[in-house]
C-alpha positions as CSV (number, residue, x, y, z in Angstrom):
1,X,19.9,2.5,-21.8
2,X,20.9,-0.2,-24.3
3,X,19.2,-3.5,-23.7
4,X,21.7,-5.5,-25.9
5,X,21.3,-8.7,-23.5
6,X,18.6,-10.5,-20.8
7,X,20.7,-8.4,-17.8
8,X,20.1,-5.3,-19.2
9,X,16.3,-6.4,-20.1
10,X,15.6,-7.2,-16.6
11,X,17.3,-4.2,-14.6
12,X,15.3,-2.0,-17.1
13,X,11.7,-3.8,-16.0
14,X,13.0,-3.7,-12.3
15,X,12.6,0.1,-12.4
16,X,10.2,-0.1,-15.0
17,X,8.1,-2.0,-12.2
18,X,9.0,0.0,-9.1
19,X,7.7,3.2,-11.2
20,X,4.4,1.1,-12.3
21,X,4.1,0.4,-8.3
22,X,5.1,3.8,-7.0
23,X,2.1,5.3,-9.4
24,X,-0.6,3.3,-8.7
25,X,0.1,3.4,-5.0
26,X,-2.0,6.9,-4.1
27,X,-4.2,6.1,-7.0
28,X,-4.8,2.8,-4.9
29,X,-5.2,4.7,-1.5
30,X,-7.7,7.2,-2.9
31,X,-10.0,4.5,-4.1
32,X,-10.1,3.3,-1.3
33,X,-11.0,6.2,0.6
34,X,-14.3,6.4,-1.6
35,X,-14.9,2.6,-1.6
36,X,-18.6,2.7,0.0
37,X,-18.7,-0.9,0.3
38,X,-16.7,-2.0,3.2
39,X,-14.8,-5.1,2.0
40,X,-13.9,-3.1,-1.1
41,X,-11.9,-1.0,1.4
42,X,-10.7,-3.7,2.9
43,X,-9.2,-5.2,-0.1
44,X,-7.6,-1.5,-1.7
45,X,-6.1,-1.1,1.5
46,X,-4.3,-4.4,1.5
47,X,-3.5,-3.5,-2.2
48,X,-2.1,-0.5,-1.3
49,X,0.1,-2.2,1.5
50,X,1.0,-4.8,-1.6
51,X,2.5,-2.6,-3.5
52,X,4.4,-0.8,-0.6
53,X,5.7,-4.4,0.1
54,X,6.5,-4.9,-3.5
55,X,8.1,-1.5,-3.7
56,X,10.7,-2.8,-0.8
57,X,11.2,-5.7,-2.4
58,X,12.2,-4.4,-5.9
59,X,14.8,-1.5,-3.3
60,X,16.5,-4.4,-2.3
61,X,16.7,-6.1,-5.6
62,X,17.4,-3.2,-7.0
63,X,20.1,-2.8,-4.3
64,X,21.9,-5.7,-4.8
65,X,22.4,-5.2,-8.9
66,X,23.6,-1.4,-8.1
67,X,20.6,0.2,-10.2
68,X,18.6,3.0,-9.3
69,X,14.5,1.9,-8.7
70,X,13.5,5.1,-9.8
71,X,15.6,5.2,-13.0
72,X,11.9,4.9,-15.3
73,X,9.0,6.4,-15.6
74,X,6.3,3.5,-16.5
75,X,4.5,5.4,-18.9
76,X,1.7,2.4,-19.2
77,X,0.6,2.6,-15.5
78,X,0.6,6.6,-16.0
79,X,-2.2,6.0,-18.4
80,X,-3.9,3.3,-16.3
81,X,-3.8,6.1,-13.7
82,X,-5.2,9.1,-15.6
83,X,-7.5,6.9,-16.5
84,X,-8.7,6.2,-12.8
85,X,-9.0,9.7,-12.2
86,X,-11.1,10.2,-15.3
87,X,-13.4,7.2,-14.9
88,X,-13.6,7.1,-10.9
89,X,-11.9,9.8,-8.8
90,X,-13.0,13.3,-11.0
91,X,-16.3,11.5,-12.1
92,X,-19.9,12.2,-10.9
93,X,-21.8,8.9,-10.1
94,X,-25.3,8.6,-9.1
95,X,-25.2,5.6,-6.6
96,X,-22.6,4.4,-4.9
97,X,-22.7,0.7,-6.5
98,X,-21.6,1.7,-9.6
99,X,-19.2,3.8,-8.4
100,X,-17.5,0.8,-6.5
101,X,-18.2,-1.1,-9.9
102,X,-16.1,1.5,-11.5
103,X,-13.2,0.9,-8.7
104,X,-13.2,-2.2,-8.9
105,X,-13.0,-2.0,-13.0
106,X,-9.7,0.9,-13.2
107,X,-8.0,-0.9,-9.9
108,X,-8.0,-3.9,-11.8
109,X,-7.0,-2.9,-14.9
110,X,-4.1,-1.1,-12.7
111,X,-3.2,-5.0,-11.4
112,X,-3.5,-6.5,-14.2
113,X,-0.8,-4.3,-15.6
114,X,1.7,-4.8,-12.2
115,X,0.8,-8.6,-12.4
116,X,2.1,-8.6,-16.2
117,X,5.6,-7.0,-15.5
118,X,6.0,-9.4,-12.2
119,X,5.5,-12.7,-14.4
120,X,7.9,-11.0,-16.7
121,X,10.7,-10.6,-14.2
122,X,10.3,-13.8,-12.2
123,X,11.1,-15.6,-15.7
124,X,13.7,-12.9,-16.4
125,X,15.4,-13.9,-12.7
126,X,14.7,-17.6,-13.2
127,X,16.4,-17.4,-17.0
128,X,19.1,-15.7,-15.4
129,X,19.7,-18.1,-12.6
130,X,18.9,-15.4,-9.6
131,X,17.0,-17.6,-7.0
132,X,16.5,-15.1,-4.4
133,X,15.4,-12.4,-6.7
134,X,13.3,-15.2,-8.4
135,X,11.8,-16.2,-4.9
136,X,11.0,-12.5,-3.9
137,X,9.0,-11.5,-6.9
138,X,7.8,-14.7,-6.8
139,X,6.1,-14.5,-3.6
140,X,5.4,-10.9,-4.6
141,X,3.3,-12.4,-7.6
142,X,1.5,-14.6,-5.7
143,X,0.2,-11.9,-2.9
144,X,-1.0,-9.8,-5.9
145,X,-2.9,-12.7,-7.5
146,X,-4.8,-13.6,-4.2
147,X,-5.6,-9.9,-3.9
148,X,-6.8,-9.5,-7.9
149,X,-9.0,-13.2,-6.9
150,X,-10.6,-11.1,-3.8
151,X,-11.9,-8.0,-5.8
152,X,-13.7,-10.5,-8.5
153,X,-15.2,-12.0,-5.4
154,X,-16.5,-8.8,-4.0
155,X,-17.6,-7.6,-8.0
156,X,-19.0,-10.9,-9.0
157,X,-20.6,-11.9,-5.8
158,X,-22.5,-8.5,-4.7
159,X,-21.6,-5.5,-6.5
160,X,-22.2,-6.4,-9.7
161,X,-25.3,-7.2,-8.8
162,X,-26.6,-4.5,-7.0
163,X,-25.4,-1.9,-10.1
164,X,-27.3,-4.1,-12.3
């Protein structure tokens, strides 16, 4: 693809994003299936119904500008992912504590990332005067955001704590 102007920029991060989503989705759901602490759980399941949402969201975008969602392969969110699998899911951990720690470290390093390409497209959309897109990822954004603020809360005020 040649990105030779702002249009082309932002269909290319679209799918770029939908791939980053669709990756860390079962990464997401296997955490939480070996969360031990329950609000943890609680809080990887939401993520995972998040990025479900999100993935919708960029269909219809998607949709609307005739591009196919799955026309990348976010190679940046593979990593993140391998990385989960090394550090958490294929890892041996002694007490349960630090595993959540480590959870909570790889998922998010993972939301981080997906926060990072929304903030880019939401300018993108806003630059190129698309409201409604800009309003979707928008919201999108902001539901990720209040999900990243609820896993510091659970690492900062117990788990942290109890691996120290």
């Amino acid at each position: 693809m040649s990105l030779h102007n702002l249009n082309k920029v932002y269909h290319d991060q679209l799918q770029d994003l939908y791939s980053a989503c669709k990756l860390s989705l079962d990464a997401t759901r296997e955490l939480s299936q070996v969360a031990s602490h329950k609000g943890l759980r609680t809080v990887l399941i939401a993520g995972a119904k998040r990025l479900f949402e999100g993935m919708e969201k960029l269909e219809t975008i998607c949709g609307k500008h005739h591009i196919d969602p799955d026309g990348a392969d976010c190679r940046g969110m593979r990593a993140l992912v391998k990385e989960v699998y090394a550090q958490v899911l294929n890892a041996e951990f002694s007490d349960d504590a630090i595993r959540d720690t480590m959870i909570i470290t790889q998922y998010q390093r993972m939301v981080h990332y997906t926060l990072a390409g929304y903030g880019c497209i939401v300018a993108f959309a806003n630059r190129l005067e698309l409201e409604k897109d800009a309003q979707m990822l928008k919201t999108q954004l902001t539901a990720i955001h209040e999900g990243s603020r609820q896993m510091s809360e659970i690492a900062t005020g117990y788990l942290n704590q109890r691996a120290a």
